[in-house]
C-alpha positions as CSV (number, residue, x, y, z in Angstrom):
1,X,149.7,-162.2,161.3
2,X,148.3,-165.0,159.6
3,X,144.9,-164.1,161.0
4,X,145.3,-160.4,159.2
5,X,146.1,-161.7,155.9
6,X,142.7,-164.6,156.0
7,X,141.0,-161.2,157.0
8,X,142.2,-159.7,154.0
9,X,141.4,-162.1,151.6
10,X,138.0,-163.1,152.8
11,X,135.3,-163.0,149.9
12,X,133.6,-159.5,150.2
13,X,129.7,-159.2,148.9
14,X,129.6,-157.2,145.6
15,X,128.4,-154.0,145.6
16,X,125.3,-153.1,143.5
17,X,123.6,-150.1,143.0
18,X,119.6,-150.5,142.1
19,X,117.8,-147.7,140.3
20,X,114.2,-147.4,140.0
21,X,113.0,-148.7,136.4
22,X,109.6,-146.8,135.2
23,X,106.7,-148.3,135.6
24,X,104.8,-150.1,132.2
25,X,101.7,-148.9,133.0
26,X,102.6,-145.4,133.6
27,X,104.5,-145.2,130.0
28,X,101.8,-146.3,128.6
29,X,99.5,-144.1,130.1
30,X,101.9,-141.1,129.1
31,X,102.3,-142.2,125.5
32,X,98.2,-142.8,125.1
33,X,97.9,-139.0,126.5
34,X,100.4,-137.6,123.9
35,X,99.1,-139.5,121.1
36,X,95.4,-138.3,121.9
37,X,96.5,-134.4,122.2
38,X,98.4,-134.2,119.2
39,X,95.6,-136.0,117.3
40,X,93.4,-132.8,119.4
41,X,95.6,-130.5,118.0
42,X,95.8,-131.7,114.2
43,X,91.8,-131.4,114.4
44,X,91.9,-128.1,116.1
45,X,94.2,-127.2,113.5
46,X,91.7,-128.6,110.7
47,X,88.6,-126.7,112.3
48,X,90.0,-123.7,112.0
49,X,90.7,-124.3,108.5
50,X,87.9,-125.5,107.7
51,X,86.0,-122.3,109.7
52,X,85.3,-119.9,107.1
53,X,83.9,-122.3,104.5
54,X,81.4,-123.9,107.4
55,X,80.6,-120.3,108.7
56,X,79.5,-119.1,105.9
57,X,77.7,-121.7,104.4
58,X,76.0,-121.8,108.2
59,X,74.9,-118.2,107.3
60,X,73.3,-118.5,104.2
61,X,71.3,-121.6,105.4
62,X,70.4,-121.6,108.7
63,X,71.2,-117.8,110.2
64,X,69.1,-116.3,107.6
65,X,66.5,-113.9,108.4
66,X,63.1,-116.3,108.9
67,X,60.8,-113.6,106.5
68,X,64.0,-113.8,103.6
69,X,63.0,-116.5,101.3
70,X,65.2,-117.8,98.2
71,X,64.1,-117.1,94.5
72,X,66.5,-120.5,93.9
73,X,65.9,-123.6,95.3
74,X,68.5,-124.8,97.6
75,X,69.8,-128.1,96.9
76,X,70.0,-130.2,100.0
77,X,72.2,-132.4,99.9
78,X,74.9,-130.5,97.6
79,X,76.2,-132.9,94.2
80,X,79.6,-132.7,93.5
81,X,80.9,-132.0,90.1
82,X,81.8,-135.6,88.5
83,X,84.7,-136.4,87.1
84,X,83.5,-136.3,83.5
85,X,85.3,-136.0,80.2
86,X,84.1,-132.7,78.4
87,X,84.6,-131.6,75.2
88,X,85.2,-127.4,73.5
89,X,84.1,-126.5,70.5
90,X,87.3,-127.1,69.1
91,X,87.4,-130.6,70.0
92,X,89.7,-130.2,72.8
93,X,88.7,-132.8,75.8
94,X,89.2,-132.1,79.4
95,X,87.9,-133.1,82.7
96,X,84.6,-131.2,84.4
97,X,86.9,-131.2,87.4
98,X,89.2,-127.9,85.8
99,X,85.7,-125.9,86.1
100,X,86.7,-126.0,90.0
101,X,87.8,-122.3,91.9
102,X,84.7,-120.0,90.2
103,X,81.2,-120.0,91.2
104,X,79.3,-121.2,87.7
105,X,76.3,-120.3,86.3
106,X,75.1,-123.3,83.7
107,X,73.1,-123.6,81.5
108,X,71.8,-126.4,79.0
109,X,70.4,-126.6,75.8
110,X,70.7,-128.3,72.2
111,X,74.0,-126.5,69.8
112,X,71.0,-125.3,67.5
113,X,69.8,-122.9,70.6
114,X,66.5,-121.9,69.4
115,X,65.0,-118.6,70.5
116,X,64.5,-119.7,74.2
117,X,68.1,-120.7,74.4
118,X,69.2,-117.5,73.0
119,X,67.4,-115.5,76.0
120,X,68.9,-117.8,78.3
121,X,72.2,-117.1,76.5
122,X,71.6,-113.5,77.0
123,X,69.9,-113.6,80.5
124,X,73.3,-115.5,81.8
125,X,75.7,-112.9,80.3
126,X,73.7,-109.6,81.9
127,X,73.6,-111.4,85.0
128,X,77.2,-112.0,85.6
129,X,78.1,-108.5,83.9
130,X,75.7,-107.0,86.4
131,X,77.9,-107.9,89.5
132,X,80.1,-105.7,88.9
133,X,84.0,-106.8,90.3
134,X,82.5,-109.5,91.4
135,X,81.8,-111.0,88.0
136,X,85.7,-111.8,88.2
137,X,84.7,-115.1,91.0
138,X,82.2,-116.0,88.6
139,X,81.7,-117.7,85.0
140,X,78.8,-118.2,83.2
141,X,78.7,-122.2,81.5
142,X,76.8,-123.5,78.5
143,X,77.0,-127.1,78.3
144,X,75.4,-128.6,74.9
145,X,74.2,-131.8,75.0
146,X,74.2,-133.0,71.3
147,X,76.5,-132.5,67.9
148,X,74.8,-129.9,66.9
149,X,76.6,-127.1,65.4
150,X,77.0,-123.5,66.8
151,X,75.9,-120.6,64.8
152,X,78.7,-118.2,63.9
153,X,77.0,-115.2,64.9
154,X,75.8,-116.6,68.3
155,X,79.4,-117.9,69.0
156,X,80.9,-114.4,68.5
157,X,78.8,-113.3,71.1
158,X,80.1,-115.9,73.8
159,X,83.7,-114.6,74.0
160,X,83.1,-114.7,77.9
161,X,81.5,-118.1,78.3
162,X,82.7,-121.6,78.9
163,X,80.9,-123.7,76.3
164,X,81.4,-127.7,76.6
165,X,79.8,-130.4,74.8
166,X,78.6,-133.2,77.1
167,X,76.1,-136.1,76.6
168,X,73.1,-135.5,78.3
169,X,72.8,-138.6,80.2
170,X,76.0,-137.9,81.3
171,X,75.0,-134.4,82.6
172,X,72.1,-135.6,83.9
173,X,73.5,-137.8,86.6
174,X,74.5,-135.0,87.9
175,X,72.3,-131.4,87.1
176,X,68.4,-132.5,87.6
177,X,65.4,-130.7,86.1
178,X,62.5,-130.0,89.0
179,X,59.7,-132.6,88.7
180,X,57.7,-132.0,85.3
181,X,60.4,-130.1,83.7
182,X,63.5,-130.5,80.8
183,X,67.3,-130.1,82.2
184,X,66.6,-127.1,79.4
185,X,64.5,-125.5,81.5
186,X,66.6,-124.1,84.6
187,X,69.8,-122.3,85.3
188,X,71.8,-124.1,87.7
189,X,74.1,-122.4,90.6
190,X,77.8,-124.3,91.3
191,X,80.1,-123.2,94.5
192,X,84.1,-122.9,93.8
193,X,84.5,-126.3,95.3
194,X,82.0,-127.6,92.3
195,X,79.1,-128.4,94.5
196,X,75.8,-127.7,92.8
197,X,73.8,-126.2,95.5
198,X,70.9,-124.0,94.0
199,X,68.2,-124.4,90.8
200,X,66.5,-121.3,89.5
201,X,62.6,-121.7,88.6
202,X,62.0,-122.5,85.2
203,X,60.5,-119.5,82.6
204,X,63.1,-117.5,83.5
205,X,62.9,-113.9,82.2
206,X,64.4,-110.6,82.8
207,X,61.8,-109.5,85.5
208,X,63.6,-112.6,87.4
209,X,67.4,-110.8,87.2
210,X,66.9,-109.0,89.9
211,X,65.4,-112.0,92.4
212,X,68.3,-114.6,91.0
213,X,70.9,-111.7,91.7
214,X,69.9,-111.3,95.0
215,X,70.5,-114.8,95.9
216,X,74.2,-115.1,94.2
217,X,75.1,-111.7,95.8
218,X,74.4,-112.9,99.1
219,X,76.1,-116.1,98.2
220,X,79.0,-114.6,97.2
221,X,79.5,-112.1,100.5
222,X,79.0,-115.6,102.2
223,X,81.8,-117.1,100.9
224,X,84.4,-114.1,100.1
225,X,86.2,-114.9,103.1
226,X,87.7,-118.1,101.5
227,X,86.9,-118.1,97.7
228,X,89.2,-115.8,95.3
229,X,88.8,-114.9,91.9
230,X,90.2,-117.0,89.3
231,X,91.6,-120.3,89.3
């Protein structure tokens, strides 16, 4: 009897139950593959975004037919519009960065606008009228580059255009004349995104329109799958 109850009260061995912990190296290596597909997936994502903007610049530039030459010349690389204080006519300043969301067509000349600045003037405004619906993706810019005053009866004939005074220095760290000619001399092509990408030949004249319209007709079927009319 006395043997049954040492039995019974003998130490027993505790019971444990041992589960398999993961192994570090393995976590890591599961984490580090997670990590690198979503980072896949956000650039996927980006790529696709970005897609209609690269194919269509892609297009105009490098698809091109080999015999099609541009009247403009394309400016390689592209200068984005600076973040430059502007002034209106009616002393109102704002930032060059609100002429963002159109294709511009710019100009550049003294506020007197002698004859040769008038035809400009009038060459800009029968260009953009000439495209039709599209003239809605477009505006047509006069930037002046002194204090000059504007005449009355020129002014009344601008309704359509954005006219800013800017500093010519200013301007011209950004717009550039080809070599041996004035900023004055050109008309200068900016995308939506405010990159200027094209200068027209100097002399320009009506028997141009039709060469400088081709170029910003095919520029705009380029891009209409991404840029909008208006702002």
């Amino acid at each position: 009897m006395q043997e049954n109850n040492q039995e019974q009260h003998k130490p027993q061995a505790l019971g444990l139950t041992v589960y398999d912990l993961p192994d570090p190296v393995s976590v890591a290596d599961g984490e580090a593959r997670r990590t690198a597909s979503g980072r896949l997936r956000m650039l996927l994502v980006m790529l696709i975004c970005a897609a209609p903007v690269i194919a269509s610049y892609l297009t105009f530039y490098v698809i091109r037919p080999q015999s099609s030459r541009n009247f403009g010349e394309l400016i390689q690389p592209v200068k984005s519009l600076p973040a430059i204080p502007v002034t209106t006519l009616d002393g109102k300043t704002i930032d060059m960065q609100s002429l963002k969301g159109q294709w511009l067509l710019v100009s550049v000349s003294s506020g007197a606008c002698a004859i040769d600045c008038q035809n400009t003037l009038l060459f800009q405004r029968q260009i953009r009228a000439s495209l039709g619906r599209e003239k809605d993706r477009t505006d047509w810019v006069w930037f002046i580059t002194d204090d000059e005053p504007v005449d009355a009866a020129l002014k009344s004939g601008m309704m359509d255009a954005v006219i800013l005074r800017i500093p010519q220095a200013q301007l011209a760290t950004w717009l550039a004349p080809a070599p041996g000619h004035a900023l004055n001399e050109h008309l200068y092509l900016v995308d939506p995104r405010g990159d200027w990408m094209m200068r027209f030949p100097a002399g320009l004249t009506m028997d141009h329109a039709a060469m400088l319209k081709k170029d910003w007709e095919r520029l705009l079927r380029a891009s209409a799958s991404w840029d909008q009319s208006g702002r």
